[in-house]
Phi, psi and omega in degrees: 000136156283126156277140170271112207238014179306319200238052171250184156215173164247204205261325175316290197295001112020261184234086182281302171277021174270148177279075185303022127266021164288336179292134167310169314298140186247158186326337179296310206263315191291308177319319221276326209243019180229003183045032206201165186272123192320311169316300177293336168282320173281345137346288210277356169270331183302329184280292185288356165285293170327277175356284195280001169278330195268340159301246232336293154333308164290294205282335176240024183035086177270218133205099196285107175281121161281140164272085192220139190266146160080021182218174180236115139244169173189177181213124175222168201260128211245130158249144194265142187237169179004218148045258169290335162297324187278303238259316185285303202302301173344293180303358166091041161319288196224088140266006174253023178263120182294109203273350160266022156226012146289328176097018180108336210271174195211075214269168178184147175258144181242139156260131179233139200225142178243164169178125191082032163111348185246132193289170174228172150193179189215101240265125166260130190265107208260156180311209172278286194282010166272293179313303197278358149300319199267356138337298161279354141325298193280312166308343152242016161145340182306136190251145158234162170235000000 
C-alpha cells in the first residue's frame, strides 16, 4: 500500500526549537534520576502522552481538541462510507475489515485543522498495533462519528 509521507516527522524533531533550560531541572537530575538525557525524556513523555490519546480515542471514541489559542485543531476518528468505502476496499484499503459489520464504513484518524479561515485536514497513519485495535473495534461493531 502507498502512503502519502509528505508531511512526517519525527517526535525529536518537535523539539528542535524547545527551550530545555526553561525546566526546573537540570541534565544532571534528569541523568541521575530518569537515566536519560532531558531532550530524550520530554520525547518520550511526549511520545506516550500521543500514544495514550489515540488508545482513548480508539477505546471511547473521543475527539482530542488541541489546546492552541485562537485557532480549531483536533484529531478525531473520520468515516469513510459506501461508495468511497468500496472503491478504497477494491484498492486494497481496509481488507481486514468486515464490511457487514462495519456497515459498508471505513474509520482512519484525522487531524483537522483550521487556517486563515479555511478548515483543512490531514490524514494519520496509526502503527500495526493501534490499527488492529481499531480493526478490531470495528469489526465487532463499533460505530466512531
Amino acid at each position: 500500500m502507498n502512503y502519502a509521507l509528505g508531511y512526517t516527522f519525527s517526535a525529536e524533531e518537535l523539539f528542535e526549537n524547545f527551550k530545555f533550560k526553561k525546566l526546573n531541572f537540570s541534565s544532571k537530575f534528569s541523568d541521575k534520576f530518569f537515566k536519560t538525557r532531558r531532550k530524550l525524556m520530554v520525547v518520550k513523555v511526549f511520545v506516550t502522552f500521543i500514544k495514550l490519546v489515540v488508545a482513548d480515542m480508539i477505546q471511547n471514541n473521543i475527539t482530542f481538541v488541541l489546546p492552541i489559542i485562537g485557532k480549531k485543531a483536533c484529531f478525531h476518528i473520520k468515516a469513510t462510507e459506501e461508495e468511497k468505502f468500496i472503491a478504497a476496499r477494491q484498492r486494497g484499503k481496509w481488507s481486514d475489515v468486515d464490511f457487514l459489520a462495519s456497515n459498508f464504513k471505513g474509520y482512519q484518524m484525522e487531524y483537522k485543522y483550521q487556517t486563515r479561515g479555511i478548515e483543512m485536514t490531514r490524514l494519520i497513519y496509526l502503527d500495526k498495533e493501534h490499527k488492529g485495535k481499531l480493526t478490531q473495534k470495528v469489526n465487532t461493531g463499533k460505530q466512531y462519528c
